[in-house]
C-alpha positions in Angstrom: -50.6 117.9 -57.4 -52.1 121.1 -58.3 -56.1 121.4 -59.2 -58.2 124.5 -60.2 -61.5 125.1 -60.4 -63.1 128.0 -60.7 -62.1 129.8 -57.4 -60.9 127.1 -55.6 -57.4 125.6 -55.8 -56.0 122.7 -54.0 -52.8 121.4 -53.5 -52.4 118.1 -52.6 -48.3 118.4 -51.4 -48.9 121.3 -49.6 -52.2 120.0 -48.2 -53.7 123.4 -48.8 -57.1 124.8 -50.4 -57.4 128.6 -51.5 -61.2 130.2 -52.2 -60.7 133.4 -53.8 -56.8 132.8 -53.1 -57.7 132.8 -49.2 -56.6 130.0 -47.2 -59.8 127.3 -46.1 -59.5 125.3 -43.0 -60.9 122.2 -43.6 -61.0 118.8 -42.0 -58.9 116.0 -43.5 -62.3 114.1 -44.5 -63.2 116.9 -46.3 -60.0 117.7 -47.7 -60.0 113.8 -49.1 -63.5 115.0 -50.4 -62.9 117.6 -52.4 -59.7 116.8 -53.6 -61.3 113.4 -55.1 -63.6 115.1 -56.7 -61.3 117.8 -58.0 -59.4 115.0 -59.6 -62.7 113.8 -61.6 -64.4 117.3 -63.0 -67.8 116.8 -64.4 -68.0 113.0 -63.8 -70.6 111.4 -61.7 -68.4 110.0 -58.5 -70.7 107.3 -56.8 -71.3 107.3 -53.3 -69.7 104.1 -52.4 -66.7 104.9 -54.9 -66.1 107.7 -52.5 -65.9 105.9 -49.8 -64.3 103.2 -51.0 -61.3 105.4 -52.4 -61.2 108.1 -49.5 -62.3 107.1 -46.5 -61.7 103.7 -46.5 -63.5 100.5 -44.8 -64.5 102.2 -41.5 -67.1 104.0 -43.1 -68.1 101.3 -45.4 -71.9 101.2 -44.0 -72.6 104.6 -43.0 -73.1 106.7 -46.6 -74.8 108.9 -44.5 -71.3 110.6 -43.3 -70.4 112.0 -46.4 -73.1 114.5 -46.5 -72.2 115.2 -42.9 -68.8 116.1 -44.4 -70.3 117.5 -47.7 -72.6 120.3 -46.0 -69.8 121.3 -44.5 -67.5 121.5 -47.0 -70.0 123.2 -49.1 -70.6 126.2 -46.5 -66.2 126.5 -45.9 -66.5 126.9 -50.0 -69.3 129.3 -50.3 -71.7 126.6 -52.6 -74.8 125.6 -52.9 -76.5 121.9 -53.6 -76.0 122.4 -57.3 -72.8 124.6 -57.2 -70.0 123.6 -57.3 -70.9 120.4 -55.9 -74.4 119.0 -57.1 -75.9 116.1 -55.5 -77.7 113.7 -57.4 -80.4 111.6 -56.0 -79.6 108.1 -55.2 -76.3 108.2 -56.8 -73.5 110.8 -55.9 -72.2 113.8 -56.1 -70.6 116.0 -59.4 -68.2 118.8 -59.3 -68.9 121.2 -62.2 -65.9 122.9 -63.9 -66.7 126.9 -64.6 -66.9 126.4 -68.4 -68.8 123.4 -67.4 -68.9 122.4 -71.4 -68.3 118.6 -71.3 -71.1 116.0 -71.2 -71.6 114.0 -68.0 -69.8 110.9 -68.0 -71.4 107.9 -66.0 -70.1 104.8 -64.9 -72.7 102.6 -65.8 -72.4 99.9 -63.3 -72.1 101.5 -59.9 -74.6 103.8 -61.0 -77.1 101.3 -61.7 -76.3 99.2 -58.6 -76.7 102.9 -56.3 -80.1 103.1 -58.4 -81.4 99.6 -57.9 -80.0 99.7 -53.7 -82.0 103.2 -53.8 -85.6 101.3 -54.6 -84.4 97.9 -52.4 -87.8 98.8 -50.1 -89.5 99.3 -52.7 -88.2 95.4 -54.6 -88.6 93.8 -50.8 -92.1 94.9 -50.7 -92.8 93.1 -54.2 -90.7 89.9 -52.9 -88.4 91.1 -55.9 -84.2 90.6 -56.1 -82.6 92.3 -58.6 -80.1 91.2 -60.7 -77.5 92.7 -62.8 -75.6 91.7 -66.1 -74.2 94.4 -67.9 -72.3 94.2 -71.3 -68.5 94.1 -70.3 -67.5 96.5 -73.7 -69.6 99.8 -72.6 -68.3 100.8 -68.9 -69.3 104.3 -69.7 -71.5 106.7 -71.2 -72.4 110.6 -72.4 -75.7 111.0 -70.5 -76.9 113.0 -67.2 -77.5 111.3 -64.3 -80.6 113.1 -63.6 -81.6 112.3 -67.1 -81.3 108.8 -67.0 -82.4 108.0 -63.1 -85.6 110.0 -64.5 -85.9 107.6 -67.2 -85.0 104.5 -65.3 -87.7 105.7 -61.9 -90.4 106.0 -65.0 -90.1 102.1 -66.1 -89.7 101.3 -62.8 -93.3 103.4 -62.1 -94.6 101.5 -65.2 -93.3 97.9 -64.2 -93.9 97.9 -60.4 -97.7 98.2 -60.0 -98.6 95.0 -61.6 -95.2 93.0 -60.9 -95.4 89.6 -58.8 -92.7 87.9 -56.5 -89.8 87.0 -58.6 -86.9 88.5 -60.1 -86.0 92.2 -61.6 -82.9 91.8 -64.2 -81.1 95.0 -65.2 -79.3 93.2 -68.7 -77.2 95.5 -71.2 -76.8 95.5 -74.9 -74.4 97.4 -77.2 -75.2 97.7 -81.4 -73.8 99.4 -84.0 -76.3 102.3 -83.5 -77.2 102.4 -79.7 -76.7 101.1 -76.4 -79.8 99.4 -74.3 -80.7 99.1 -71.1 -83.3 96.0 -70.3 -85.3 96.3 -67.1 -87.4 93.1 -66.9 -89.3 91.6 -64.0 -90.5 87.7 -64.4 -91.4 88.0 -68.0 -92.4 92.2 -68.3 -89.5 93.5 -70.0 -89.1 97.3 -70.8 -85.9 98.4 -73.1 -84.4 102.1 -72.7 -82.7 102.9 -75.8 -79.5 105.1 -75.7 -78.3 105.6 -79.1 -75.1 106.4 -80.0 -76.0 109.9 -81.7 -78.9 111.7 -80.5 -81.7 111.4 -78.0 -82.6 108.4 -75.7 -85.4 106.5 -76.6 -87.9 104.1 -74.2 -89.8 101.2 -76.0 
């Protein structure tokens, strides 16, 4: 298979990678890397789903390696942390397109589960365990990442000060005119509001 973006192109018979139709030497982790990525343009690719789908069970508890292998691919393809690659905090890593004109996708449920693992010292601290139950008919939506952690860290800020040993649920909910997200620890509940057309909403 055959990908292009911007001035990078990768063939995945020929096992090759071109950057300004020069030929890149990279390693075969980051060849897997890239060529996962290139394969999902402009969609949030979780941290575990990379490893999961490219490297496999040996690296299943070190996340740590693929920036190892990011940085480096990043400097063999002239980027930067935003370009083409951008990290996003706590979740994973987007390649943007040139024309870069479609909405972030997200897969709500690993995203959510990389957010909640990201504040787990913060939920030991409290004696908190989270808990997740997401509507099964929404597996996606139009949002950025950045957008969304942003609003998710600020409930968490809101909830957290005053919250006692117990339990933080994560619960979703899908009307006719939006789709909610329901952070709720013991009996404090906070609802982020998504709607269907137009701009997020906390209550």
């Amino acid at each position: 298979m055959y990908y292009k973006t911007g001035n990078i192109e990768l063939d995945t018979d020929a096992h090759s990678v071109l950057r300004d139709g020069k030929a890149v030497n990279l390693t075969p982790l980051e060849f897997g890397l890239l060529a996962y990525l290139m394969r999902h343009p402009n969609r949030l690719c979780m941290r575990m789903e990379i490893i999961d789908k490219v490297w496999g069970q040996r690296f299943q508890y070190d996340t740590g390696t693929i920036d190892v292998h990011l940085n480096a691919l990043r400097r063999k393809l002239g980027g930067t942390r935003h370009r083409p690659i951008e990290t996003i905090r706590g979740a994973g890593l987007i390649l943007h397109t040139e024309a870069d004109a479609k909405p972030y996708s997200l897969t709500i449920q690993p995203f959510i589960t990389e957010w909640l693992h990201s504040h787990r010292d913060e939920f030991e601290h409290k004696g908190l365990v989270a808990q997740l139950q997401l509507d099964p008919f929404v597996s996606e939506i139009t949002m950025s990442p950045n957008d969304l952690r942003a609003m998710l860290d600020g409930i968490l800020a809101a909830l957290l000060p005053s919250a006692k040993p117990g339990t933080i649920r994560v619960t979703s909910h899908l009307s006719l005119n939006y789709f909610s997200l329901t952070l709720a620890i013991n009996s404090t509940i906070n609802e982020l509001r998504i709607p269907i057309f137009g701009d997020a909403k906390q209550s």
